[in-house]
C-alpha beads as a LAMMPS data file, in Angstrom:
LAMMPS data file: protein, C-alpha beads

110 atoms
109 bonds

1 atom types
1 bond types

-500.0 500.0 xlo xhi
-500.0 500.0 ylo yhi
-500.0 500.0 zlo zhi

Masses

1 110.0

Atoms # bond

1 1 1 -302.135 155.757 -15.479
2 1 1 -303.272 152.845 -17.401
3 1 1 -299.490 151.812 -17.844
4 1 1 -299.591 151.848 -13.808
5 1 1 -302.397 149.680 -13.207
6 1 1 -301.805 147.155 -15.594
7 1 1 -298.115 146.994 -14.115
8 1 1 -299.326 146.218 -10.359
9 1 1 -302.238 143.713 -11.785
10 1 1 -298.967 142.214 -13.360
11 1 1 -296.610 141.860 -10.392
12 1 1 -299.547 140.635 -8.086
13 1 1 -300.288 138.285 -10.792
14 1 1 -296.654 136.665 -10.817
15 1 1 -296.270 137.157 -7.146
16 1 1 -299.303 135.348 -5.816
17 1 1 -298.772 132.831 -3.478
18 1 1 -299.477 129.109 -4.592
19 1 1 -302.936 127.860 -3.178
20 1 1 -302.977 126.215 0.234
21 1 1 -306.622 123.920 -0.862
22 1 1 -305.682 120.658 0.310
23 1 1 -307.970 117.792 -0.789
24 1 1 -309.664 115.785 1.424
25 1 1 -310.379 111.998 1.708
26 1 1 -313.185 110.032 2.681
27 1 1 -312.179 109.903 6.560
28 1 1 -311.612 113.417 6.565
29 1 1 -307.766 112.998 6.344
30 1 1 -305.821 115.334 4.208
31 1 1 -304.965 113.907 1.007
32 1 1 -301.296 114.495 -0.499
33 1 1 -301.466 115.201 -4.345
34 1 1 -299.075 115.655 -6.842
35 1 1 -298.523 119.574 -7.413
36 1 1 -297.037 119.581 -3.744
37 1 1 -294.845 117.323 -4.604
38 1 1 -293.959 118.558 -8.265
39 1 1 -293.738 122.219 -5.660
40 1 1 -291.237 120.794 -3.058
41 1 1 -293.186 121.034 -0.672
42 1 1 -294.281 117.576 0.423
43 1 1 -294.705 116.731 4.014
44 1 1 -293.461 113.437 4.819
45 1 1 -295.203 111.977 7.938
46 1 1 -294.330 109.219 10.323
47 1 1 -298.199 108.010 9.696
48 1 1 -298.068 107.852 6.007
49 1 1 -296.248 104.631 5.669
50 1 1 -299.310 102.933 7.159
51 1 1 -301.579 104.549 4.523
52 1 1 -300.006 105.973 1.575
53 1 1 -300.905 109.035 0.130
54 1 1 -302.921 110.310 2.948
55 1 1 -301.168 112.638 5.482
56 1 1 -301.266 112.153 9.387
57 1 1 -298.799 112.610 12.356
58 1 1 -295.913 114.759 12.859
59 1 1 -293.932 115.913 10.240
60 1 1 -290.129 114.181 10.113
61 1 1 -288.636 117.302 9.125
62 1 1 -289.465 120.986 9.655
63 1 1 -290.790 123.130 6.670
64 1 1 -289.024 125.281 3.858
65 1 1 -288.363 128.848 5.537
66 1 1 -290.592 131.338 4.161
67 1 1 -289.153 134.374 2.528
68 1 1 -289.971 137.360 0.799
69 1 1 -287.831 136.713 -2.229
70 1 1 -290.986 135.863 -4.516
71 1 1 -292.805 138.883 -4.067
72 1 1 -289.973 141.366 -5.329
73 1 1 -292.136 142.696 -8.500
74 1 1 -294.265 143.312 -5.833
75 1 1 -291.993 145.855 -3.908
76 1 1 -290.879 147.156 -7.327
77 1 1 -294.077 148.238 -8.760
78 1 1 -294.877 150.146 -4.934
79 1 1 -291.622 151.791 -5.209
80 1 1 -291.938 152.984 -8.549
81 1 1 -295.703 154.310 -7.757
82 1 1 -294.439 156.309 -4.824
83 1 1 -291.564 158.325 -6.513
84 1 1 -294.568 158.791 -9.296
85 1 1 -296.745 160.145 -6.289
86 1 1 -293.560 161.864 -4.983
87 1 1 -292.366 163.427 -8.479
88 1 1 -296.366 164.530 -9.258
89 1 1 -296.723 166.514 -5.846
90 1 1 -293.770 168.582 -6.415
91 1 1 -294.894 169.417 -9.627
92 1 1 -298.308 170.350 -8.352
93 1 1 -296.562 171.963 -5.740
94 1 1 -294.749 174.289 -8.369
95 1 1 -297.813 175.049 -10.680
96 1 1 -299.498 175.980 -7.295
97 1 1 -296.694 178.315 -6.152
98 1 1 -296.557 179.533 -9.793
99 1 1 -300.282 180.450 -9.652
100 1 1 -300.231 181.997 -6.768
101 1 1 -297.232 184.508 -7.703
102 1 1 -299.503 184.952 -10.833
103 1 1 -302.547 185.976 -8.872
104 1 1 -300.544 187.926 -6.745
105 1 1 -298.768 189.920 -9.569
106 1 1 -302.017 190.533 -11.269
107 1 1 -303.991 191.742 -8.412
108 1 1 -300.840 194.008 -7.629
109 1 1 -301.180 195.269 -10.955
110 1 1 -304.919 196.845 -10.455

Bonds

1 1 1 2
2 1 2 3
3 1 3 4
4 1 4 5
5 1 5 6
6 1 6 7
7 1 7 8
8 1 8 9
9 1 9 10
10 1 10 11
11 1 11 12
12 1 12 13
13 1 13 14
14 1 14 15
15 1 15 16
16 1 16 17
17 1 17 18
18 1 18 19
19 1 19 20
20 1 20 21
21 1 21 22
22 1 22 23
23 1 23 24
24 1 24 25
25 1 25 26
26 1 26 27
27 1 27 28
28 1 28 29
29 1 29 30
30 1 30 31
31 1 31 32
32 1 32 33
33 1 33 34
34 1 34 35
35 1 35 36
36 1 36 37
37 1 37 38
38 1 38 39
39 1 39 40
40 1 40 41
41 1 41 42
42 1 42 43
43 1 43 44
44 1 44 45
45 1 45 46
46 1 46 47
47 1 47 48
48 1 48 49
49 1 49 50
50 1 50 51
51 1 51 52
52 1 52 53
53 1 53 54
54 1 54 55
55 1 55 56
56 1 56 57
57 1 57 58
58 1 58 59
59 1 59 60
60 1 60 61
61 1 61 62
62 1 62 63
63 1 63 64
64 1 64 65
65 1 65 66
66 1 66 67
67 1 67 68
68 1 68 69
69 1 69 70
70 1 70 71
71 1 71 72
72 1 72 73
73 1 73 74
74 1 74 75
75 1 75 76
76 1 76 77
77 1 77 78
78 1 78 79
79 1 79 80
80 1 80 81
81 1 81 82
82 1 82 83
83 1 83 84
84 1 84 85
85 1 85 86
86 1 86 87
87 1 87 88
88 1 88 89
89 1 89 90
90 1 90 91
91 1 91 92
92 1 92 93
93 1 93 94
94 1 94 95
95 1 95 96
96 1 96 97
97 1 97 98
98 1 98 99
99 1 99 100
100 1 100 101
101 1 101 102
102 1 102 103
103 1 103 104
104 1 104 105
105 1 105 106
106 1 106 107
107 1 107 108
108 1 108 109
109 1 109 110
């Protein structure tokens, strides 16, 4: 069980999403920094040649497509938990059935 827990505090460790914070300047304008840029995901604006490093306007170019491709661990540690779920009610399913038949020979029995 503990193997199971640390595993999913695992994949949603490595799958968590980068943070969105953006900092903000003095006029209230978004400031660029440099981990979106060292990312790949820098916005270039028509605006920002007037004032560099501060982001205004419309972007030139539309974003990166989002995909699900960096949350696979995710998928793969729910996957693995419900054939565990699966595989431990049909056993409980057996012992049950095997109890009852049990029960039901001994009471026969009297």
């Amino acid at each position: 069980m503990l193997s199971i827990l640390s595993s999913v505090a695992l994949a949603f460790a490595l799958a968590a999403p980068p943070s969105q914070d953006a900092p903000v300047g003095q006029d209230g304008a978004i400031v660029e920094d440099s981990r979106s840029e060292a990312a790949g995901t820098t916005s270039d604006t028509v605006a920002a040649q007037e004032r560099p490093g501060v982001i205004s306007g419309l972007p030139r170019r539309a974003p990166e497509p989002r995909t699900m491709a960096a949350y696979w661990p995710v998928f793969l540690v729910l996957s693995v938990t419900w054939i565990g779920f699966v595989g431990y009610m049909l056993l409980l399913g057996r012992r049950s059935s095997r109890l009852a038949r049990s029960i039901s020979d001994t009471g026969a029995e009297r």
